[in-house]
N, C-alpha and C positions, 0 to 999 in steps of 0.2 A: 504493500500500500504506500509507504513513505517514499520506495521508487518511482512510483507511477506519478505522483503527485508533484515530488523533484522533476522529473523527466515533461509534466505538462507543464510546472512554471517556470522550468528554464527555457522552454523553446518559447513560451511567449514573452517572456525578458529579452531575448535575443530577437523575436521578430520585433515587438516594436521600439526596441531600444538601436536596433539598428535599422528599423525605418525611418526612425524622425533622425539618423544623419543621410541616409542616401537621399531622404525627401527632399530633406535639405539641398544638398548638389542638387536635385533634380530640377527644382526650382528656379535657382541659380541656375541652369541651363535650358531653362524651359522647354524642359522634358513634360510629361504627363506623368504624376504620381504610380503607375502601374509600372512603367518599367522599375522603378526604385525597387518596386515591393519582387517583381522576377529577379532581377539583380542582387538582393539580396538573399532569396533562397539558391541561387546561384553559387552564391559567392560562400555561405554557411554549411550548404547541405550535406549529402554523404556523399556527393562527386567533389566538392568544394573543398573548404578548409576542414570539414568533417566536424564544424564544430554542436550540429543538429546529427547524430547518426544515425535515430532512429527512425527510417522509415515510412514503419507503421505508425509514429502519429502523427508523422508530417501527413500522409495518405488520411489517415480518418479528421483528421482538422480541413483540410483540403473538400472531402467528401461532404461533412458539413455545411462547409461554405457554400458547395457548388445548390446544396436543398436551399438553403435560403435565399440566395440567388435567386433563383429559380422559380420561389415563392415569390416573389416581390415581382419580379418578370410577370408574374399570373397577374399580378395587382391591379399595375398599370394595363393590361390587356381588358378592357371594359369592354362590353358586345357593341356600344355603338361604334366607337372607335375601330374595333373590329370589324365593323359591316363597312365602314369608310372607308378602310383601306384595300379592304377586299374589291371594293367595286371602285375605288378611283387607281391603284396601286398595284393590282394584281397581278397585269400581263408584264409592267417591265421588274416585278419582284421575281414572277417565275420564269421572265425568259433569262433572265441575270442568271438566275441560278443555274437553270441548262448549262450556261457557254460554260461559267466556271467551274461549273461538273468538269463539261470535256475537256476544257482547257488541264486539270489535274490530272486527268485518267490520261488526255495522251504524254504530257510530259514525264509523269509518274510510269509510264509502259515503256517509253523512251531509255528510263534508265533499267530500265530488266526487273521491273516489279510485277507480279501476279495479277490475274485481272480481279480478285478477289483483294489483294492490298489495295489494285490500283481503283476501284470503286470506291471504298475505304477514303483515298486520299481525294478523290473526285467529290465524296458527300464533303469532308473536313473544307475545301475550297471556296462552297458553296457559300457562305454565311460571313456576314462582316458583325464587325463587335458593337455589340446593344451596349458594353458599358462603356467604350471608349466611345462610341457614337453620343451618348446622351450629356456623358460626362464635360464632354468638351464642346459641347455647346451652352451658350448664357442663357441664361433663364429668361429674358427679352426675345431670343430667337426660338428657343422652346415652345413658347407657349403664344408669341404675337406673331411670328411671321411666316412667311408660307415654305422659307427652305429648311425650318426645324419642322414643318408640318409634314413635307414631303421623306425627312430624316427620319422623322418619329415612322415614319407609316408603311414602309418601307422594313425599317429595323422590326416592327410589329410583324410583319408578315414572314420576314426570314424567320422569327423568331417558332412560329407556329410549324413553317417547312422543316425546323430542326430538332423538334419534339416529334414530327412527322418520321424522322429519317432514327431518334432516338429509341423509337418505339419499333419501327422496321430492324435496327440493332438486337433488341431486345426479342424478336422472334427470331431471330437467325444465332443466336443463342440460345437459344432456349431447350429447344430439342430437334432432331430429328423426326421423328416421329408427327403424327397428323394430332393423335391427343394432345402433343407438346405445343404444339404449333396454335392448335383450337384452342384450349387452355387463354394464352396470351391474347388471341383476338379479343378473346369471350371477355377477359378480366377488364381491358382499355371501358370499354360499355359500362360495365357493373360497375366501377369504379367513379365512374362520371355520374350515373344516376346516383349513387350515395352519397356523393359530394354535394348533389345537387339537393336533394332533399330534405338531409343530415342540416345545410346552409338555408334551406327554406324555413324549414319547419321547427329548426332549432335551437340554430346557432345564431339568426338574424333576431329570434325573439329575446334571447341572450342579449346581444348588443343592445338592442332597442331600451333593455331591462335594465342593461347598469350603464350605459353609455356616459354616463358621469364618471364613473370610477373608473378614472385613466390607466391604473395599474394592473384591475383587472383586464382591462381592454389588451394589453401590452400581452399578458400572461394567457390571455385564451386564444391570441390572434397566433401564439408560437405554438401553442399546446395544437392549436387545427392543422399547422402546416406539420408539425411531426407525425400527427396520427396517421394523415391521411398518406405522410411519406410510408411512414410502415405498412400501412395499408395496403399503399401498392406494392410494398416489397412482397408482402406475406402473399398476395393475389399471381404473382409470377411475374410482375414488370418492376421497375426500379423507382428507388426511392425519389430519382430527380423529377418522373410523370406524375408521381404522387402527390408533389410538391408543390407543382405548376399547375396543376389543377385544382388543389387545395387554393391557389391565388388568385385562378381565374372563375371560380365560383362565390368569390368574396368583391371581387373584383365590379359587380353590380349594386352590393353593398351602399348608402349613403356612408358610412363611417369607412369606408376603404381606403379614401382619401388620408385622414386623420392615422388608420393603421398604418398606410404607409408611410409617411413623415416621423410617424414613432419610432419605426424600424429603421427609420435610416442610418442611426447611430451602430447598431446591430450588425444595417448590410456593410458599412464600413469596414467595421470590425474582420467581418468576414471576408471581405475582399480584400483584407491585407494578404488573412490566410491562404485564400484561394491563389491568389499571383503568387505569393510564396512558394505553396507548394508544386506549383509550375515551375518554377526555375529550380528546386529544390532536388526535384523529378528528373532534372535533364542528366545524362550519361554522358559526361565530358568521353567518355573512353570510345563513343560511337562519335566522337565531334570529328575526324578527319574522314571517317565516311560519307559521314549524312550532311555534312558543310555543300557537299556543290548539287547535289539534287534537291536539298533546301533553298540554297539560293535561287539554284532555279525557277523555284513554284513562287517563292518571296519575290523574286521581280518580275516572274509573270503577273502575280496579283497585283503588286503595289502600281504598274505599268495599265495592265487591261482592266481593273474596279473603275477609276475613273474615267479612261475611254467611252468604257463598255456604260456606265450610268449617263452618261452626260451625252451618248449618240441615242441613247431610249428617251432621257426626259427631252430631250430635243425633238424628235418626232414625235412624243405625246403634245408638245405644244408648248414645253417652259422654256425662256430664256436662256442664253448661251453661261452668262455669269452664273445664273443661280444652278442650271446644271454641273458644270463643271466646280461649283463648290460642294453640289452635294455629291457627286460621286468622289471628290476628295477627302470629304468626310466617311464615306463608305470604302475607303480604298485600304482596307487590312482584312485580317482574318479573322477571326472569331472565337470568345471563349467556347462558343459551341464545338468548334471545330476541336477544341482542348476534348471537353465532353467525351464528343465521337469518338474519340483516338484511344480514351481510356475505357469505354464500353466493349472496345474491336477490340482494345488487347485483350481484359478481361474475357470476354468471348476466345481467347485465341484465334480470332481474325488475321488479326496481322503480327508481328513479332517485336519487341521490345526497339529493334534497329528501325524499323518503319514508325513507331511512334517518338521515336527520339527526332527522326528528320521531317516529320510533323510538328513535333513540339519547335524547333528549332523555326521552323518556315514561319509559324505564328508567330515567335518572340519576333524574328529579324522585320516583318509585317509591321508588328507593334511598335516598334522604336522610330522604324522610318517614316513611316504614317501620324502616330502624334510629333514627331517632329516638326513634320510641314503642315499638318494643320496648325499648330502653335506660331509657324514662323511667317503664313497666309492669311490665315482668317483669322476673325474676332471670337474667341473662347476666353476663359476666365487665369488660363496659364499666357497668352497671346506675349510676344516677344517686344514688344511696343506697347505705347500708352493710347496710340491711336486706337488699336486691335483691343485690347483689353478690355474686357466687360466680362459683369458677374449676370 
């Protein structure tokens, strides 16, 4: 007990006691807080200085994070919102995703990868980052203008294709077999109507009930999002659908709002972990293999995201500027694509050397990507006083 205990507060001494200096430089070089927090699992982990060696609670802190996540993701997914994007946003969300499928699978085939990896890294392609997208836009563009509208809605829809493909992971794991396979369809369904009902009939009369008592609000809005993760573990799907759908059923909620701004302190917390144990995670000892077929996918995406966005919103009808700044805000990979990569290995999909030069394509995405939106556009890290806004 007294090691377990040592071993959880020494890695959180170390994550955030050496986040608030890389944040620091990060700042100073007006980076995006998320590389700090990769960088420094990075730099600590069991590939690193070794000074984190354990593993498994970098992996279960990590897993964590990724449900909360995840939960909060459901939050913001409201059904009108969602009918919005679906009928204004649809065609250039799903043809995006197509190219960058292929665009994965051929360059991933190119270098003598399986067609079973190279799908693998074709779905991982597909998805640009819901937190670096959000994060790094200002709360004025957010919410009043129309290229955090078209960012937000867009990001919404990847987001739903990637639970889509999270869920498709989860039956091709699951079994071989037709019972194994049925099983999993059957649970997605069951799992949704008890969310739904469960949130109708019991949990809304709850909130209604003590909507005053902020603390319980706090403590039954986590206590929903763990049950319903377990929930779908125990049903045969994973805890991160459980999670997302525990959000997206609260998500219509009037008090959903207020849950989310309570958690924000929470999803923080978490996302230090989660980036953490992303860098944490990487196999320096796989870095001279997976460096050049990494790169390669890394500057295919960072190259064709914003081409490829800014020739669709141009033919659906938006301006040259507001296009080519939102596919440059879309122009990375995705922590989904993280997700994917740790589901396939899990699965035995694809094999440790294939998610390492996945993991690595996402980090190099990341860095180069908030780079130039910080050093382009107006976000709240922006490299100028002109650019800057919160």
């Amino acid at each position: 007990m007294n090691t377990t205990t040592y071993t959880v507060s020494y890695l959180i001494f170390l994550i955030f006691a050496g986040t608030a200096v890389l944040s620091t430089l990060a700042l100073f070089t007006r980076q995006s807080l998320l590389i700090a927090y990769i960088a420094l699992g990075a730099i600590l982990g069991p590939y690193g200085l070794k000074l984190i060696s354990n593993s498994v609670v970098i992996h279960q802190a990590g897993n964590v994070g990724i449900i909360f996540l995840l939960f909060l993701l459901g939050l913001d997914l409201q059904p009108q919102s969602l009918f919005h994007s679906l009928r204004k946003m649809s065609l250039i969300t799903f043809s995006s995703a197509i190219i960058f499928f292929i665009t994965g699978f051929v360059i991933s085939f190119l270098f003598g990868f399986s067609a079973a990896k190279c799908i693998v890294i074709g779905a991982a392609m597909m998805f640009s980052s819901t937190i670096i997208g959000i994060k790094l836009l200002p709360t004025t563009i957010l919410h009043h203008q129309h290229t955090g509208e078209l960012v937000v809605s867009i990001l919404l829809l990847q987001d739903v294709i990637a639970i889509a493909a999270i869920l498709v992971l989860q039956v091709m794991a699951s079994s071989t077999t037709a019972p194994g396979v049925t099983g999993i369809i059957s649970a997605f369904p069951i799992l949704v109507i008890v969310a739904y009902v469960f949130q109708r009939y019991i949990l809304s009369w709850l909130l209604a009930r003590f909507d005053k008592i902020h603390e319980y609000i706090f403590i039954l809005s986590i206590g929903w999002c763990l049950c319903l993760a377990e929930l779908g573990h125990a049903l045969g799907l994973s805890e991160e659908i459980g999670a997302f759908i525990a959000g997206v059923a609260l998500a219509s909620n009037p008090i959903a709002c207020y849950i989310a701004d309570s958690l924000k302190p929470l999803r923080d917390f978490f996302l230090v972990i989660f980036f953490f144990s992303i860098g944490a995670s990487f196999d320096f000892n796989y870095f001279p293999q997976v460096i050049l077929p990494a790169c390669a996918l890394a500057l295919s995406i960072l190259i064709l995201k914003p081409v490829i966005f800014n020739w669709l919103l141009r033919r659906s009808g938006e301006v040259k500027k507001i296009s080519w700044e939102v596919g440059s805000r879309l122009g990375q990979l995705s922590e989904f694509s993280i997700l994917i990569i740790y589901m396939a290995l899990e699965a035995n999909i694809i094999h440790p050397f294939t998610a390492n030069m996945i993991e690595a394509a996402v980090i190099i995405t990341f860095i180069v990507s908030c780079y130039w939106i910080v050093m382009r556009y107006p976000t709240p890290l922006a490299s100028s006083d002109k650019l800057r806004r919160d």
